[in-house]
PDB file of the backbone (N, CA, C, O) and the ligand in Angstrom, with CONECT records:
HET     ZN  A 101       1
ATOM      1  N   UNK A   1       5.792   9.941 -11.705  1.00  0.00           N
ATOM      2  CA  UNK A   1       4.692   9.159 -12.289  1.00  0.00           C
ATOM      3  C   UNK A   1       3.405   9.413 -11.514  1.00  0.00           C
ATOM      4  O   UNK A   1       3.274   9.464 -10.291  1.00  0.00           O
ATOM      5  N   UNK A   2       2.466   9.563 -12.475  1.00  0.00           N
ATOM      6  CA  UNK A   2       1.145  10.178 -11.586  1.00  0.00           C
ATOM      7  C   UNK A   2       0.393   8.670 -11.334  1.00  0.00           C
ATOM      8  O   UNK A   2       0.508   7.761 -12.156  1.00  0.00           O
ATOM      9  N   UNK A   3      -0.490   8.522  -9.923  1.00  0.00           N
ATOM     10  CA  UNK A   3      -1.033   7.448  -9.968  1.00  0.00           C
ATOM     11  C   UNK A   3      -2.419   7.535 -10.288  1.00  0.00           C
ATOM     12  O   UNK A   3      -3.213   8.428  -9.990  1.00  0.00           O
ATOM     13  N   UNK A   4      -2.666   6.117 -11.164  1.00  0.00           N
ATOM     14  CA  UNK A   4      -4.094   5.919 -11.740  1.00  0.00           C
ATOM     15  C   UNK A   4      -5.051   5.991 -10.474  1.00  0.00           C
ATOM     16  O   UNK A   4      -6.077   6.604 -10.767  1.00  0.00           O
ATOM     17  N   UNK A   5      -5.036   5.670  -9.510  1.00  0.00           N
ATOM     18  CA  UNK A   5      -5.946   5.837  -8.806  1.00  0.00           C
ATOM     19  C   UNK A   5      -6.075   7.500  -8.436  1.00  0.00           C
ATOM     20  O   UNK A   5      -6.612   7.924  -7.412  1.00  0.00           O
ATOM     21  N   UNK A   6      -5.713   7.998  -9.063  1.00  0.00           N
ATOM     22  CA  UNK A   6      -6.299   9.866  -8.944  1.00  0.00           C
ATOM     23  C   UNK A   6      -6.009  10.669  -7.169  1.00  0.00           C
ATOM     24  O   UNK A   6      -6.611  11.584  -6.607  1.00  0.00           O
ATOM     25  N   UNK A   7      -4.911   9.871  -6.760  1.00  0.00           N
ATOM     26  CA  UNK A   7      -4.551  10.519  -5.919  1.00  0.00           C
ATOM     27  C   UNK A   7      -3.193  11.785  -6.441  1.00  0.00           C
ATOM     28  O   UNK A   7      -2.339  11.702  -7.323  1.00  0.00           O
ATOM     29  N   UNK A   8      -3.537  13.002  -5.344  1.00  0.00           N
ATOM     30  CA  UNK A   8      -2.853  13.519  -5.502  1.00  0.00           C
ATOM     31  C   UNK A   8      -1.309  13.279  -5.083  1.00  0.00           C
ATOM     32  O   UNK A   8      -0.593  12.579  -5.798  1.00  0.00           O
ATOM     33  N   UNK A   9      -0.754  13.960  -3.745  1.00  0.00           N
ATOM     34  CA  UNK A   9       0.544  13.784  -3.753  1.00  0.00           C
ATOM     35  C   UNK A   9       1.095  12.314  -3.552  1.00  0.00           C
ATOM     36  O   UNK A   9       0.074  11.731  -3.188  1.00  0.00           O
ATOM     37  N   UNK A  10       1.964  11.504  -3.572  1.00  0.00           N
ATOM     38  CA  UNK A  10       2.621  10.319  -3.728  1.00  0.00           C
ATOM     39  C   UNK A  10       4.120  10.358  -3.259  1.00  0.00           C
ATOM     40  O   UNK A  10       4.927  11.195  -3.664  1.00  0.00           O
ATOM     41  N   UNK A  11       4.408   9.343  -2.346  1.00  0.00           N
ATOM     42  CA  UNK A  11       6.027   9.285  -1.831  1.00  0.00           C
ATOM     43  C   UNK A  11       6.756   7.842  -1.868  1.00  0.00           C
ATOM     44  O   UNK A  11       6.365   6.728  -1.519  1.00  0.00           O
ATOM     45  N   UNK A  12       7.872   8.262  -2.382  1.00  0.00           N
ATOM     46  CA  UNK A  12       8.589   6.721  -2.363  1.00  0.00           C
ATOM     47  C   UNK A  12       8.198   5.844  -1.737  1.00  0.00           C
ATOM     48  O   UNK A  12       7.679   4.832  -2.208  1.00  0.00           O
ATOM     49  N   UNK A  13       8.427   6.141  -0.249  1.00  0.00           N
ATOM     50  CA  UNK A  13       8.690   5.283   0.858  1.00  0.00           C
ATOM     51  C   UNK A  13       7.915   5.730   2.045  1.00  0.00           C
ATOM     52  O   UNK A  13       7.142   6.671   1.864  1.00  0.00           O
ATOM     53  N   UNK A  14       7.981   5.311   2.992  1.00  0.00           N
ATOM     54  CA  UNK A  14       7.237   5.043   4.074  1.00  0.00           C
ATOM     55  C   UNK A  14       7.826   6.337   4.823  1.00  0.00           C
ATOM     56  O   UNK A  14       6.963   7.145   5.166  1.00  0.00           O
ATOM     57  N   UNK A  15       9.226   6.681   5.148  1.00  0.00           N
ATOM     58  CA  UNK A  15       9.521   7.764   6.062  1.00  0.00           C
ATOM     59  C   UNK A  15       9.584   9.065   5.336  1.00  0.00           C
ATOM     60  O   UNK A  15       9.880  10.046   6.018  1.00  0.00           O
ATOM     61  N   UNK A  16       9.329   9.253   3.931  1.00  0.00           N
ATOM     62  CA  UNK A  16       9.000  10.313   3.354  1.00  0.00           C
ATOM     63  C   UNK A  16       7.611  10.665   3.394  1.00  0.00           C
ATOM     64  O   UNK A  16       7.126  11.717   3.811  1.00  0.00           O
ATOM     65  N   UNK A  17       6.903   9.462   2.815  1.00  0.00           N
ATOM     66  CA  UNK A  17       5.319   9.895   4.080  1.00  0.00           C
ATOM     67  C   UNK A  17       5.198  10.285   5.010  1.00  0.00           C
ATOM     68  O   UNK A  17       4.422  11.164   5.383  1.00  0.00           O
ATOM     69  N   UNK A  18       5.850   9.779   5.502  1.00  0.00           N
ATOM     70  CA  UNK A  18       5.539  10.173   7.100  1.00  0.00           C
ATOM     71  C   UNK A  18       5.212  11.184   7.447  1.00  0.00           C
ATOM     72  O   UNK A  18       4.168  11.553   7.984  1.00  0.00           O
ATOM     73  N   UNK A  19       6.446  11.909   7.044  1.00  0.00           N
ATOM     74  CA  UNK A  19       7.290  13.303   7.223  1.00  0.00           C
ATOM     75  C   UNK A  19       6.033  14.053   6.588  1.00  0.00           C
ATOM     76  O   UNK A  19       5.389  14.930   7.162  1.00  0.00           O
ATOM     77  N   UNK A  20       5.769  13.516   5.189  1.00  0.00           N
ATOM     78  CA  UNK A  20       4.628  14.917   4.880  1.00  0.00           C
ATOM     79  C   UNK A  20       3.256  15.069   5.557  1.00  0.00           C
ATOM     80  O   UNK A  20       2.362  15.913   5.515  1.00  0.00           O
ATOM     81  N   UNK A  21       3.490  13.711   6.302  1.00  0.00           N
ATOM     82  CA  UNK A  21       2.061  13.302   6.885  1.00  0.00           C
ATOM     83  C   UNK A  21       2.158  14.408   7.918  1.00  0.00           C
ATOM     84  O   UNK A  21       1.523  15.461   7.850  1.00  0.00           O
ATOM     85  N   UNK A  22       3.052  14.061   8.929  1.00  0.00           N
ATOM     86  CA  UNK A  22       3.263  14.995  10.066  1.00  0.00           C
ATOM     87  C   UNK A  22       3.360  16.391   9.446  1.00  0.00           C
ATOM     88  O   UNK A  22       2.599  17.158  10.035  1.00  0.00           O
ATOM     89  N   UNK A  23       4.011  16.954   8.496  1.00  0.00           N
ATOM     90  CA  UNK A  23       4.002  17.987   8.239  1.00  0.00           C
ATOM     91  C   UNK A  23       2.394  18.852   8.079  1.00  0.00           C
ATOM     92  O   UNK A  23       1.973  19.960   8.414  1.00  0.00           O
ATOM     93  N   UNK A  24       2.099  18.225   7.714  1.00  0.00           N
ATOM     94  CA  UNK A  24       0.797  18.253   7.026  1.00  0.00           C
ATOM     95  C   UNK A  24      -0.544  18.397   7.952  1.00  0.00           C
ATOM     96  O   UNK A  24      -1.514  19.137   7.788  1.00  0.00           O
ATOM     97  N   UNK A  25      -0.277  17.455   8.963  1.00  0.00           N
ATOM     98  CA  UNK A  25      -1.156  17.464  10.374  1.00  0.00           C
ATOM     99  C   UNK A  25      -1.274  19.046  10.587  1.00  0.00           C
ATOM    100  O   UNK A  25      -2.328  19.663  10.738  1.00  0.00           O
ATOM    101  N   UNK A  26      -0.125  19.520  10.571  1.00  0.00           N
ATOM    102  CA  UNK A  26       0.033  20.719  11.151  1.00  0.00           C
ATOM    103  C   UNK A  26      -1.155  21.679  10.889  1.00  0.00           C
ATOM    104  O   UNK A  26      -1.561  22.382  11.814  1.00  0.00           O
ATOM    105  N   UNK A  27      -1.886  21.750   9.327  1.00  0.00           N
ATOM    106  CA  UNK A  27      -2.531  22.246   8.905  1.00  0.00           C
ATOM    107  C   UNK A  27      -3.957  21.901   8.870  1.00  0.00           C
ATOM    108  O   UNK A  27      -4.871  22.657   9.201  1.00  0.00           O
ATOM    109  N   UNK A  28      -4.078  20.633   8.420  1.00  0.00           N
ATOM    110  CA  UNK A  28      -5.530  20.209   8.130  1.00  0.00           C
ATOM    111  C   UNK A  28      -5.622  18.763   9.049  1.00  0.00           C
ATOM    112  O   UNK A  28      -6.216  17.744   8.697  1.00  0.00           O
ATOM    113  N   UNK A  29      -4.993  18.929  10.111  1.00  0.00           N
ATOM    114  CA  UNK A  29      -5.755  17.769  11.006  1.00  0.00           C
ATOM    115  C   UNK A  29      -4.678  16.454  10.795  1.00  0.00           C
ATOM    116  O   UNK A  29      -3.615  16.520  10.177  1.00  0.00           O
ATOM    117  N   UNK A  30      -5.211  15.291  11.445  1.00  0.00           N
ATOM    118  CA  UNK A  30      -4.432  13.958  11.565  1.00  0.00           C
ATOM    119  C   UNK A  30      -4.501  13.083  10.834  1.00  0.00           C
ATOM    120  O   UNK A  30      -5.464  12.336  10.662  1.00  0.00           O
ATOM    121  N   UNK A  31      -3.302  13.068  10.221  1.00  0.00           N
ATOM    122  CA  UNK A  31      -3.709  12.129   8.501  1.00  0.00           C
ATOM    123  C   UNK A  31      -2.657  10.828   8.359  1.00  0.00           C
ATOM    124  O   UNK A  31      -1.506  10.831   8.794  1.00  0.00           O
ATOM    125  N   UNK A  32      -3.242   9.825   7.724  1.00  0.00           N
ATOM    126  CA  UNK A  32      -2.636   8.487   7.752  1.00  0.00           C
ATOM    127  C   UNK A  32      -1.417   8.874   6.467  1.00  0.00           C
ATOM    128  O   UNK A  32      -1.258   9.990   5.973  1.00  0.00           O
ATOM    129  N   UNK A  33      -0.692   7.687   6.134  1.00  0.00           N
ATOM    130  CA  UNK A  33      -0.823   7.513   4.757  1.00  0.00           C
ATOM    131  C   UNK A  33      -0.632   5.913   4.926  1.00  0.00           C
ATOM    132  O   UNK A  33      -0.578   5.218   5.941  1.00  0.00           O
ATOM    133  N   UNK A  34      -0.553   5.610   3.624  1.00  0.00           N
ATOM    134  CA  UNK A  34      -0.623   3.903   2.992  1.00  0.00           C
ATOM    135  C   UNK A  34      -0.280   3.792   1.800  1.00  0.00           C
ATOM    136  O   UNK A  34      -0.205   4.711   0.985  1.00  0.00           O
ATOM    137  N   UNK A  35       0.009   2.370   1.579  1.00  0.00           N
ATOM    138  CA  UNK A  35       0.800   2.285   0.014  1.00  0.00           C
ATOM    139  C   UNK A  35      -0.255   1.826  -0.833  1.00  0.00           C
ATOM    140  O   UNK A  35      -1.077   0.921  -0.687  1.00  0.00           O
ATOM    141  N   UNK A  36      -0.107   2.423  -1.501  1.00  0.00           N
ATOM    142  CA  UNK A  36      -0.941   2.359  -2.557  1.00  0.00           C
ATOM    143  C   UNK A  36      -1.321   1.069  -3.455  1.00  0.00           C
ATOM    144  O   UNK A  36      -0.285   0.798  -4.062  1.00  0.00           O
ATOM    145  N   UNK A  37      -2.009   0.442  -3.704  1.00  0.00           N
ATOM    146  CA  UNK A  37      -2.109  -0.894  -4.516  1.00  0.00           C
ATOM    147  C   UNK A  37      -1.919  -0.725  -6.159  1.00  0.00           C
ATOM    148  O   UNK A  37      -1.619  -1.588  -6.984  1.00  0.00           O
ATOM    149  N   UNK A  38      -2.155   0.468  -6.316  1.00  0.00           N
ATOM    150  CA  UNK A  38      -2.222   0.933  -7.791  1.00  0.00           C
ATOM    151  C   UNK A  38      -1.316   1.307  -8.337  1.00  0.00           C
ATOM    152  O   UNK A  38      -1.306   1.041  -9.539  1.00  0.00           O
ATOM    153  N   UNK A  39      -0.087   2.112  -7.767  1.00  0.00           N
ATOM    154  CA  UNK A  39       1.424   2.248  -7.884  1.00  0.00           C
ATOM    155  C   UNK A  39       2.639   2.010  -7.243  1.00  0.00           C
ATOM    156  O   UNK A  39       3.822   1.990  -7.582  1.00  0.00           O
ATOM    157  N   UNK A  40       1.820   1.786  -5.923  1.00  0.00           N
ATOM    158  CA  UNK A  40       2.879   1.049  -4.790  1.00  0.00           C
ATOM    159  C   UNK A  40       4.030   2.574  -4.012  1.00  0.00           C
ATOM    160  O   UNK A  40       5.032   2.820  -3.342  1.00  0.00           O
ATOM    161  N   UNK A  41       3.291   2.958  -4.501  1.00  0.00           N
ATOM    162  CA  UNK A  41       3.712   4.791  -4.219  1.00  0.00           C
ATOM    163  C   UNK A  41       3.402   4.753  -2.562  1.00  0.00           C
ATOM    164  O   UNK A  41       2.729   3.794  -2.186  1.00  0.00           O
ATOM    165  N   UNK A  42       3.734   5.485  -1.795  1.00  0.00           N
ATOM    166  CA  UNK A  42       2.602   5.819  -0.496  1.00  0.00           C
ATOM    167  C   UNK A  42       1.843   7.302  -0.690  1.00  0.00           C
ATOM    168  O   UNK A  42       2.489   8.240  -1.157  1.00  0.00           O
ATOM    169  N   UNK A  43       0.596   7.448  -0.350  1.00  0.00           N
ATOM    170  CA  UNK A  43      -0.126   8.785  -0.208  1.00  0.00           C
ATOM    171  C   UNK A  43      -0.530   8.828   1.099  1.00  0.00           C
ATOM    172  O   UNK A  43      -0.515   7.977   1.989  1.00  0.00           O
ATOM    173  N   UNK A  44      -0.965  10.192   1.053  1.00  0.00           N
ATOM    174  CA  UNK A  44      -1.863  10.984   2.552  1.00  0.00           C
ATOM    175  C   UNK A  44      -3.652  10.416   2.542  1.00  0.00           C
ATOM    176  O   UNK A  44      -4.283  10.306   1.491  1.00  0.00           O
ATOM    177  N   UNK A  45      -4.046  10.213   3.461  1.00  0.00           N
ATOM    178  CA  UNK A  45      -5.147   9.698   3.808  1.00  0.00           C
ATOM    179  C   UNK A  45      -5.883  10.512   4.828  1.00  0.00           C
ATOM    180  O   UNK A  45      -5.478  10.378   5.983  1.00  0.00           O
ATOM    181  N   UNK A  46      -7.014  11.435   4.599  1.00  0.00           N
ATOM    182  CA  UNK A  46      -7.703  12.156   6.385  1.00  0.00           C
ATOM    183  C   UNK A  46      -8.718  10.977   6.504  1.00  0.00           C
ATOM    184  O   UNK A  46      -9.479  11.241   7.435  1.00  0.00           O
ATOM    185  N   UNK A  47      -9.126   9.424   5.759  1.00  0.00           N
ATOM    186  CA  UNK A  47      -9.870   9.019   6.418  1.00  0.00           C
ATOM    187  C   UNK A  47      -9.226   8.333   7.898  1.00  0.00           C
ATOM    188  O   UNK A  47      -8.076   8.269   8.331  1.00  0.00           O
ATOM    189  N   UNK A  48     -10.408   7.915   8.376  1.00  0.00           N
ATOM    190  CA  UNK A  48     -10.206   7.334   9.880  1.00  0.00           C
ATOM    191  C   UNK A  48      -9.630   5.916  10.004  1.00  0.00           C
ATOM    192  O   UNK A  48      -9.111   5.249  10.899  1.00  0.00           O
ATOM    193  N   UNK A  49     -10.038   5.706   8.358  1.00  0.00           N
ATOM    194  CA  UNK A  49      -9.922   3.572   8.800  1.00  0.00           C
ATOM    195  C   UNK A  49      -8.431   3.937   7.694  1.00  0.00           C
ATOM    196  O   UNK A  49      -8.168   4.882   6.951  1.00  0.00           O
ATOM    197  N   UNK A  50      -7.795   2.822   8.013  1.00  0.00           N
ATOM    198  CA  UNK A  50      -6.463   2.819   7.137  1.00  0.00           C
ATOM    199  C   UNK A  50      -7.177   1.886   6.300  1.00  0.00           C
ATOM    200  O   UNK A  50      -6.198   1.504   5.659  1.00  0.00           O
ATOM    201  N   UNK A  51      -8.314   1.109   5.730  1.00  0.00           N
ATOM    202  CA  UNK A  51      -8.561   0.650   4.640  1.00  0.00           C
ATOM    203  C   UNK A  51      -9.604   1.497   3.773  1.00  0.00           C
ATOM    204  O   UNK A  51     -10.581   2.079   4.244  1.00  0.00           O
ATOM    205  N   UNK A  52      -9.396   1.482   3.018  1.00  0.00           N
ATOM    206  CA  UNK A  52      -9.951   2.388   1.858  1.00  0.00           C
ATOM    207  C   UNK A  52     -11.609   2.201   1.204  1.00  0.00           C
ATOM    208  O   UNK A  52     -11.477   1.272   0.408  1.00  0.00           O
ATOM    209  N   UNK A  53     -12.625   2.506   1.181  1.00  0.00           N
ATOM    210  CA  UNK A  53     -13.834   2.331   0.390  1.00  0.00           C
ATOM    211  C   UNK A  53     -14.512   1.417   0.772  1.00  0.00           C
ATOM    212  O   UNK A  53     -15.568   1.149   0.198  1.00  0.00           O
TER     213      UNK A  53
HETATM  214 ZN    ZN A 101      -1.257   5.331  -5.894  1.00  0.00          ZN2+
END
């Protein structure tokens, strides 16, 4: 299910984030993620604040 808020990738749960989070560092730097309010999904985040806008 794609989420309305127009994020791209999306993960069940918290330690599947994680994982892509860390994976992911590897490449483009140190990235959060958080659950989403809009699907309750978790996504990747490169901002700095864990709250959004
Ligand atoms: Zn979402």
């Amino acid at each position: 299910m794609k989420c309305a808020s127009g994020k791209t990738g999306s993960y069940p749960d918290f330690e599947t984030a994680i994982a892509a989070a860390l994976r992911c560092s590897v490449n483009l730097g140190p990235l959060r993620c958080y659950e989403c309010p809009e699907c309750g999904q978790w996504h990747l985040t490169r901002r700095k604040q864990w709250v959004e806008r």
